[in-house]
C-alpha positions in Angstrom: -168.9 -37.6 10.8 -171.6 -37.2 9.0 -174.2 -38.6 11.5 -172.8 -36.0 13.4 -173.4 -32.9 11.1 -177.2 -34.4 9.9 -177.8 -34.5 13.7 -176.5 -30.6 14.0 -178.8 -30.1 10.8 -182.0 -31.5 12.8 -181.4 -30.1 16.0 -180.8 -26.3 14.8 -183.7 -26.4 12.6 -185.6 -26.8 15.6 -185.4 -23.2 16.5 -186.1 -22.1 13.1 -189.4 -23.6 13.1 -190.3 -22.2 16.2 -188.9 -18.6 14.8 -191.4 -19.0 12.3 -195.0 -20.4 13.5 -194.2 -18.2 16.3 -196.8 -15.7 17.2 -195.8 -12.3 15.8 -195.2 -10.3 18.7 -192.4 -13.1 19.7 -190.2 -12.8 16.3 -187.8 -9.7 17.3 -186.5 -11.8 20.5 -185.4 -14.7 18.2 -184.8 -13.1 15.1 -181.1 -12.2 15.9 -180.0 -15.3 17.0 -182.1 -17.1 13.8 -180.3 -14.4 11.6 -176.8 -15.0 12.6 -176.8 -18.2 14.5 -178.9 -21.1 13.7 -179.4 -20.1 9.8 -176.1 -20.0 8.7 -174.9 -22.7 11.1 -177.4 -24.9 9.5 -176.9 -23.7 6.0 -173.0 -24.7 6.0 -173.8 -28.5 7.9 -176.2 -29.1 5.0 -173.8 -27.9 2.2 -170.9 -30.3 4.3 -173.5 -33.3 3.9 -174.0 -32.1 0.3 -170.9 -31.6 -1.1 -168.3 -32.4 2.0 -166.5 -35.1 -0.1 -165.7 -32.8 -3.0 -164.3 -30.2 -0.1 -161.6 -32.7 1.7 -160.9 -34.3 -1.8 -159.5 -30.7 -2.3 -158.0 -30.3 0.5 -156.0 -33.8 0.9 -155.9 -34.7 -2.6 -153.6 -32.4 -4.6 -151.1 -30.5 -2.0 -147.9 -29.5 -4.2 
C-alpha cells in the first residue's frame, strides 16, 4: 500500500512542477486544477505515508 501512495505522490507532483517553471502566460490554464486537484491530492498521500500507521491504529485498534 504504501508503494502505491509514494507512487501517487511522484506522479502528481509532476504537474506541480510544470505549474510552476511554467512560463507565466500558461499559469491560469493549470492553476485550477493545481489548486484543487493535484495539491491536495498529493498533500493527503504524503501525510498517509507520514503518519498512515497512527490513522488505521485508530481506526482498528480501539472499537467499543
Amino acid at each position: 500500500m504504501r508503494t502505491f501512495f509514494r507512487w501517487v505522490h511522484i506522479v502528481l507532483s509532476i504537474p506541480i512542477v510544470g505549474y510552476i517553471y511554467s512560463p507565466f502566460e500558461e499559469i491560469p490554464k493549470y492553476a485550477p486544477a493545481v489548486r484543487f486537484v493535484f495539491l491536495p491530492v498529493m498533500v493527503v498521500s504524503g501525510l498517509w505515508m507520514w503518519k498512515g500507521h497512527v490513522v488505521r491504529r485508530l481506526i482498528s485498534g480501539r472499537q467499543e
